[in-house]
C-alpha positions as CSV (number, residue, x, y, z in Angstrom):
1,X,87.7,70.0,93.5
2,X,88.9,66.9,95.7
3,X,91.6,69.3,97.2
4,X,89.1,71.6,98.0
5,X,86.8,69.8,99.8
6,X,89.9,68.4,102.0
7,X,91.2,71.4,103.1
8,X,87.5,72.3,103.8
9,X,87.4,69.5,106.0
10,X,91.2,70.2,107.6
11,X,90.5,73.7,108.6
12,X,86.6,72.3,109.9
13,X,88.9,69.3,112.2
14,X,91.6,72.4,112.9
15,X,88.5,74.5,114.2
16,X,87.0,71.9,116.6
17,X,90.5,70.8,118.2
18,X,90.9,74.6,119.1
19,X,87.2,74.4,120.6
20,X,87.6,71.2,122.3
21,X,91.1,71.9,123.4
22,X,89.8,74.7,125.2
23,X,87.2,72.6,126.9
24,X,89.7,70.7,127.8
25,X,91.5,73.3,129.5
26,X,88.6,74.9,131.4
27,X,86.1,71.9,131.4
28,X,83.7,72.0,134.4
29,X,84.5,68.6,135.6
30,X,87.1,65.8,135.1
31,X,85.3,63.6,133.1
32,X,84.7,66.8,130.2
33,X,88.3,67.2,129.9
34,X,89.0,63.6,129.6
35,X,86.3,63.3,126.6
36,X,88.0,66.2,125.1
37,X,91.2,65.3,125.7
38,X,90.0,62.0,123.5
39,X,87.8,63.8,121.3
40,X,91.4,66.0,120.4
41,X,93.2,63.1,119.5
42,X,90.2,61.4,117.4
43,X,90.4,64.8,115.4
44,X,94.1,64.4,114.7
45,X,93.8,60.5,113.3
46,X,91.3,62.4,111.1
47,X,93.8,65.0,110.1
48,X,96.9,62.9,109.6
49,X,94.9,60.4,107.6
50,X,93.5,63.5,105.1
51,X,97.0,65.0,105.0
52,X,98.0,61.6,104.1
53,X,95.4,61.7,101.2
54,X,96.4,65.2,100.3
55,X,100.2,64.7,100.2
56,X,99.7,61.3,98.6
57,X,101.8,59.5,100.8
58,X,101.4,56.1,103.3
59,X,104.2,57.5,105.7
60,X,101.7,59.0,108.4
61,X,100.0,55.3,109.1
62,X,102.3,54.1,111.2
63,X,101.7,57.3,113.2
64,X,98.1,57.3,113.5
65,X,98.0,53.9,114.5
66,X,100.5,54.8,117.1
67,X,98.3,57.8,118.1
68,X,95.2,55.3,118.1
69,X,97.2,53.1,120.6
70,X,98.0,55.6,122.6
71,X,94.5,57.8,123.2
72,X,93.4,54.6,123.6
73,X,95.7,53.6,126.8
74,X,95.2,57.1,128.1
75,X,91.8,57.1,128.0
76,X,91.8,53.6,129.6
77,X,94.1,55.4,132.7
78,X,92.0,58.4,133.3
79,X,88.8,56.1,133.4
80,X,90.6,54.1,136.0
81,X,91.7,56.8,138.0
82,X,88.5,58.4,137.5
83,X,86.5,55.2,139.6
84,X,89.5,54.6,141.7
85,X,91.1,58.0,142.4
86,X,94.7,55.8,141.8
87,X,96.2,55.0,138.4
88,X,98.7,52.0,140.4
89,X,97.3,49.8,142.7
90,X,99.7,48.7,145.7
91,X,97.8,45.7,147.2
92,X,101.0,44.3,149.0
93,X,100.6,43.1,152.3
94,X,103.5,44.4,154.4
């Protein structure tokens, strides 16, 4: 029943990264493709972790705290260039 109800749940996550990854692709503005772009790789920490639970296994933990690090650092940048309009700052005086 368990198993079930997780591969319920995988093909629900596998549904909504094809719906947000085409938002992402044909958003109306920036700032929808950036929360989609996020919203993708919140779905996949939720997929690795129930693959995890369904192949009964620790091995994908390291990745989705690698994932979490990164999505977090991208979505960090895109803010940033989203206020500034620049992701590097050259404040140098020549």
């Amino acid at each position: 029943m368990m198993e079930r109800i997780l591969m319920a749940s995988l093909l629900a996550f596998s549904v909504s990264i094809a719906v947000f990854r085409y938002r992402a692709v044909v958003g109306p503005s920036l700032p929808d493709r950036i929360l989609a772009m996020d919203t993708i790789g919140r779905n996949l920490h939720a997929v690795m972790a129930i693959l995890s639970v369904l192949l009964e296994t620790y091995a994908f933990f390291e990745v989705i705290l690698l994932l979490g690090i990164l999505s977090f650092v991208s979505t960090i940048a895109f803010a940033k260039f989203i206020e500034k309009g620049v992701l590097m700052d050259d404040d140098t005086d020549r």
